[in-house]
C-alpha positions in Angstrom: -41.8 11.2 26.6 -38.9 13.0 24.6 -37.2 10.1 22.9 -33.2 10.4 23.9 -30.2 9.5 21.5 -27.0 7.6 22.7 -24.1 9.6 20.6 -20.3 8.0 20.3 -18.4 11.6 19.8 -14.5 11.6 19.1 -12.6 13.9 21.8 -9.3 12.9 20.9 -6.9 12.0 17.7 -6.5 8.0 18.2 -2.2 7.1 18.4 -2.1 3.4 17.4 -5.2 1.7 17.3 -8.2 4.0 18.7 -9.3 3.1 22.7 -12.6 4.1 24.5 -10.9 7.0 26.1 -11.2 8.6 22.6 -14.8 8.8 22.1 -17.5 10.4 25.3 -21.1 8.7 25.2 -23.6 11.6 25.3 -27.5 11.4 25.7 -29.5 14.2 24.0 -33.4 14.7 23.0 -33.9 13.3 19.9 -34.1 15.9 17.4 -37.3 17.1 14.9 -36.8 16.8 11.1 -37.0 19.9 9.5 -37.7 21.2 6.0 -36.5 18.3 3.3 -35.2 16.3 5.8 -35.6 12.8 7.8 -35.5 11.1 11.0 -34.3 7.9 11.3 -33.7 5.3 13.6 -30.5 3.5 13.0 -30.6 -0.3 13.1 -27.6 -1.1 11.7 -24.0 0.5 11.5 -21.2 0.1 9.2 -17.7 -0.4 10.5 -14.9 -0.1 7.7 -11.0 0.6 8.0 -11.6 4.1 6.1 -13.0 5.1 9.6 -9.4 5.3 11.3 -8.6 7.4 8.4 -11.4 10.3 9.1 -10.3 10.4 12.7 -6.8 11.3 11.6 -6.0 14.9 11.5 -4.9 16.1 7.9 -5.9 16.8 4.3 -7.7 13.7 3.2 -10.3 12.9 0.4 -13.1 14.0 3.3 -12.5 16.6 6.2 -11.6 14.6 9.5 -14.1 14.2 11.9 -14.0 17.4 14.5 -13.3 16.8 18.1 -16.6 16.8 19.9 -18.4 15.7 16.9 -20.5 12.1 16.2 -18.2 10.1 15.0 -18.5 9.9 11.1 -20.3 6.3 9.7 -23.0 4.4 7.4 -25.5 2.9 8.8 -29.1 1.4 7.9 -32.1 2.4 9.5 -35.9 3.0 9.7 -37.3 6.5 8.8 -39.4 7.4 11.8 -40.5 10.8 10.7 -40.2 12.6 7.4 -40.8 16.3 6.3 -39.9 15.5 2.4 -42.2 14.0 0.0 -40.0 10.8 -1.0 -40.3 9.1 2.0 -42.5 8.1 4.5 -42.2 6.7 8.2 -41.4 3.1 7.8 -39.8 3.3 5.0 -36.2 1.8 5.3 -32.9 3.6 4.2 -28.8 4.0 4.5 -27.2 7.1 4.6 -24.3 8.5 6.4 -26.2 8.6 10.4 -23.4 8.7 12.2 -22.6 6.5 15.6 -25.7 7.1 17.3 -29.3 5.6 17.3 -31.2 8.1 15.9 -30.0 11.0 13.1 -31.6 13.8 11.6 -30.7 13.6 8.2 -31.0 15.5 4.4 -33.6 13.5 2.4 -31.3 13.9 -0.1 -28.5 12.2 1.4 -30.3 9.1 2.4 -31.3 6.0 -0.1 -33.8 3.7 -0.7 -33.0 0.3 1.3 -35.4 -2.3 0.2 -35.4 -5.7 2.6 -37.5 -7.5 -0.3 -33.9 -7.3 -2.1 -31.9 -8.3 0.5 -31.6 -7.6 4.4 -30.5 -4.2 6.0 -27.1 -5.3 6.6 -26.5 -6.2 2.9 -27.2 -2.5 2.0 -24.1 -1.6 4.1 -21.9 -4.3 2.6 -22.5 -5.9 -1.0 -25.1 -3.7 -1.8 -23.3 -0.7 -0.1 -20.0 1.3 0.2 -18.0 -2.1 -0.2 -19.5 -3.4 -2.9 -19.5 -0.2 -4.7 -15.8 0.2 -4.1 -15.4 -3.3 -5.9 -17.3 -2.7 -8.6 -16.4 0.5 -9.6 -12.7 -0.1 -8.2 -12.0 -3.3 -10.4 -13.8 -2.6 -13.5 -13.3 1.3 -13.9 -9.6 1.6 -12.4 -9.0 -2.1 -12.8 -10.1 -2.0 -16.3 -10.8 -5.4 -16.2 -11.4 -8.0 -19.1 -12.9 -11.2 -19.6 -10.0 -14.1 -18.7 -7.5 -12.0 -17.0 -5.7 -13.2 -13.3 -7.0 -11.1 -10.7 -5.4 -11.0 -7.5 -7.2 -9.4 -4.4 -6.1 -8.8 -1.2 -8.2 -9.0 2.1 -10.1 -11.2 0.4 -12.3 -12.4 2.9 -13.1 -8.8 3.8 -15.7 -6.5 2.9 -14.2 -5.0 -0.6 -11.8 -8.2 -1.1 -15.0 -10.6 -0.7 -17.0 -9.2 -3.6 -14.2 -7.9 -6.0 -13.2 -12.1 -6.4 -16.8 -13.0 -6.8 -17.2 -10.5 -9.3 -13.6 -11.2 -11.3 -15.0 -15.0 -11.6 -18.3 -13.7 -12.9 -16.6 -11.9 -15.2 -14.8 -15.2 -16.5 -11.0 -14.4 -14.5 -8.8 -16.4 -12.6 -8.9 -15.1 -9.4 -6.7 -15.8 -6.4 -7.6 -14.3 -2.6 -5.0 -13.5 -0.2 -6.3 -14.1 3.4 -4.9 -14.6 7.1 -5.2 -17.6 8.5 -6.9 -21.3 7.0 -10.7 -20.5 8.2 -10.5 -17.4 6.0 -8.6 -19.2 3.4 -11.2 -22.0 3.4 -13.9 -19.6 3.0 -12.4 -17.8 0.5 -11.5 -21.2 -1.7 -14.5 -22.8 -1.2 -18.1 -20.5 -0.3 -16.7 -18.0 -2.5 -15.4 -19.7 -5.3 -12.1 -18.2 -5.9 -9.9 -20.4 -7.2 -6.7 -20.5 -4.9 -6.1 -18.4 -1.7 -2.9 -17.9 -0.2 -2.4 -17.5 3.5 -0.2 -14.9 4.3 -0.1 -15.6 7.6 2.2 -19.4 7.1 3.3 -18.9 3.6 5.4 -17.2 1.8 3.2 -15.0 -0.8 6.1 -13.9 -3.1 6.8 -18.0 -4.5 3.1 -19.0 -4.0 2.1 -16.2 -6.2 5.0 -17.6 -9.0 3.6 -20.7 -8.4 -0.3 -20.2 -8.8 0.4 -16.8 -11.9 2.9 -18.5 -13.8 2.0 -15.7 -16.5 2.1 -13.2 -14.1 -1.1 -10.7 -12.3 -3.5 -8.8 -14.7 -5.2 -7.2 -11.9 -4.3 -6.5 -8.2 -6.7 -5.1 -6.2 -5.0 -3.9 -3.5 -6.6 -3.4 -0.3 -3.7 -3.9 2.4 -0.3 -2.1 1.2 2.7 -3.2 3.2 4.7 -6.3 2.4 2.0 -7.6 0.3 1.9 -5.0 -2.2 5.3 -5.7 -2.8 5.0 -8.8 -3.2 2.4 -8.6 -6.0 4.4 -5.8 -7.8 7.3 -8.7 -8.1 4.9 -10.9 -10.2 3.0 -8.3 -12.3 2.5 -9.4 -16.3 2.5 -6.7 -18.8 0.4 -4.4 -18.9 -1.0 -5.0 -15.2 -3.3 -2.6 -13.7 -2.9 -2.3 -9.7 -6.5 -0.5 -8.1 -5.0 1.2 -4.6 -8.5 0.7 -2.6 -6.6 0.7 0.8 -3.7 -0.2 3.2 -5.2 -1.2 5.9 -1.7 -2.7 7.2 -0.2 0.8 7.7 -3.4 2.5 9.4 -2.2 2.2 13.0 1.5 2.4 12.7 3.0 5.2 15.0 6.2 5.3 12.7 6.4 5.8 9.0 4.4 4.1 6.8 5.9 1.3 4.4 6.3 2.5 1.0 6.3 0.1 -2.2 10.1 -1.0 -2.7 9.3 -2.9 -5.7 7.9 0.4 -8.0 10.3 0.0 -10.5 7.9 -3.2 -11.4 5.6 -0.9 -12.6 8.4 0.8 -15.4 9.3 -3.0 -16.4 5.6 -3.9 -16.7 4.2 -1.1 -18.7 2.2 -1.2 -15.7 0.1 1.2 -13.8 -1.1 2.0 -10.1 -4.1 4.4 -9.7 -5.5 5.3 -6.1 -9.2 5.8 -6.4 -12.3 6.7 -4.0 -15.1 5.1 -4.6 -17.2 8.6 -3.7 -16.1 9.5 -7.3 -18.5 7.2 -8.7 -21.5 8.3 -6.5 -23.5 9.2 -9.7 -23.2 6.0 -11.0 -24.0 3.9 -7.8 -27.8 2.8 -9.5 -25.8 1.0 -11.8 -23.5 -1.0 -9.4 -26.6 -2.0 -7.0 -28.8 -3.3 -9.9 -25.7 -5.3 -11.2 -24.9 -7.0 -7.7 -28.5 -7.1 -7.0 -29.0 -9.0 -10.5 -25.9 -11.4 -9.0 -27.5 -11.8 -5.5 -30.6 -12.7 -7.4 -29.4 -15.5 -9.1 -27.1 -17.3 -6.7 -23.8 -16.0 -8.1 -22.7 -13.3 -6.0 -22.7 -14.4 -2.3 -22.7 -11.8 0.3 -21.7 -12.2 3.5 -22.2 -10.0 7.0 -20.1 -10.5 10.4 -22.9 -8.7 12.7 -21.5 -8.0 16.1 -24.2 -7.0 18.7 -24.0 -4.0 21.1 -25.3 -0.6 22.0 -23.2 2.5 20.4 -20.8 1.7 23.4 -19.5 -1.2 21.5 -18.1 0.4 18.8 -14.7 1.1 19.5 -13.5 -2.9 20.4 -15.5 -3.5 17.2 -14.3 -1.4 15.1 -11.0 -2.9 16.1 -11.6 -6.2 15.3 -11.1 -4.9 11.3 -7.2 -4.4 12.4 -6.7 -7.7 14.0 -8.3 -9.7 11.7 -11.0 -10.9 13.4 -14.1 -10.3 11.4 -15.3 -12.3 8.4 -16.9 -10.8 5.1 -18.8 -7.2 6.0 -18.5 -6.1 9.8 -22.0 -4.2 10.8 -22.7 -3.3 14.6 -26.6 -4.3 15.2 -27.7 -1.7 17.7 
């Protein structure tokens, strides 16, 4: 029997936040892996806010996804056939498969997963993009040192989650911004940050003067909006602000919110430097042995929200990255 493959394709630019009538579910044979390539069997997908981005029409760091096409993601998976000599069936690796169960895929566009390290879904979050974005993102464009106050952003998210835990590795002072008291709790307490404001019931402009009396080294920005404002009023000298994201300006139908407090950054000798963490891709080994050497030992703690669901699920949970729902990494288990 010809194995078939459930495909999520993207028919239609999403206004606001993107709805089912956006995608079409299509069945198709399963394809054979060709020359140097591999087919896998995806267990595992990622869901991060860069996805609303590739669906948007424009010049961006990546084409957009093409109308009619698979809707663009990471995922983690099984290899189930391979025509190219590094890997064999069973072997276990992410790669860019795309929202569908299986994917035919370049062998050289895949890597290694192993799930003596840590499970599947840690290879799409600490292990994966997100944690590659933090560590590259805070100590590259961060520039960080030993001692400094790091502020993140999102910090119970994906990115957010792992650039605090690595700041207090590191030896800094590091204070999470969060919605909501459960995230705030988690934050404060399983991840070890010390302080997280809720910007959700107080104000983050005083509590940020209250908890960096000497003002923010580091702000790893993940959200834009109000809250990067709100940081740039409480920058020391010298501050270095990573732009990872702005994930509170992805599904406005207006303008987007600009920074009103720039002129921070003239006052501060300080500097803002968008980054992607593709840049880095040559240097990924690196990251993963680090966070992996962290895992090890009990002081990096990763953590996955794993919704359940077929590729039909993807839309309301992609979503749930906008409203705040999801805690640490969000993965779709297929």
């Amino acid at each position: 029997m010809t194995l078939q493959n459930r495909q999520l394709k993207l028919i239609a630019r999403p206004v606001g936040l993107p709805k089912a009538s956006d995608f079409r579910l299509d069945v198709v044979p399963v394809q054979e892996p060709g020359e140097g390539e591999v087919l896998v069997r995806t267990h595992f997908l990622s869901l991060d806010p860069a996805m609303r981005g590739w669906m948007r029409e424009g010049r961006s760091y990546v084409p957009p996804v093409g109308l009619g096409e698979v809707m663009r993601a990471g995922g983690a998976g099984e290899v189930l056939e391979s025509r190219d000599p590094n890997f064999q069936p069973g072997d276990f690796v992410v790669g860019m498969t795309g929202v569908q169960e299986y994917a035919v895929l370049p062998a050289g566009s895949v890597t290694r997963a192993d799930p003596l390290i840590a499970p599947l879904p840690t290879w799409l979050g600490a292990l994966g993009m997100p944690g590659m974005t933090a560590y590259f993102g805070l100590i590259e464009v961060g520039a960080l040192k030993d001692g400094e106050t790091v502020v993140v952003s999102a910090a119970a998210g994906a990115v957010g989650s792992v650039v605090g835990q690595i700041a207090k590795i590191k030896g800094c002072r590091v204070i999470g911004i969060a919605g909501g008291a459960d995230k705030c709790a988690h934050v404060a307490g399983r991840l070890g940050f010390d302080a997280a404001i809720d910007y959700k019931s107080e104000d983050v402009t005083a509590r940020l003067r209250q908890l960096c009396p000497k003002g923010i080294d580091v702000y790893f920005d993940n959200v834009g909006g109000d809250i990067l404002d709100a940081c740039l009023a409480n920058l020391a000298r010298g501050a270095r602000i990573p732009l990872c994201g702005a994930i509170s300006q992805y599904n406005v139908t207006g303008p987007i919110k600009g920074p009103t407090n720039y002129m921070s950054l003239l006052v501060n000798r300080a500097r803002m430097q968008g980054f992607v963490v593709f840049d880095f891709y040559a240097r990924y080994p690196e990251a993963v042995r680090a966070i992996a050497g962290w895992i090890a030992e009990g002081k990096l703690k990763p953590h996955e929200d794993i919704a359940v669901g077929g590729v039909e699920a993807f839309t309301p949970t992609l979503n749930r990255l906008f409203s705040g729902e999801n805690l640490g990494k969000l993965v779709l288990k297929l």
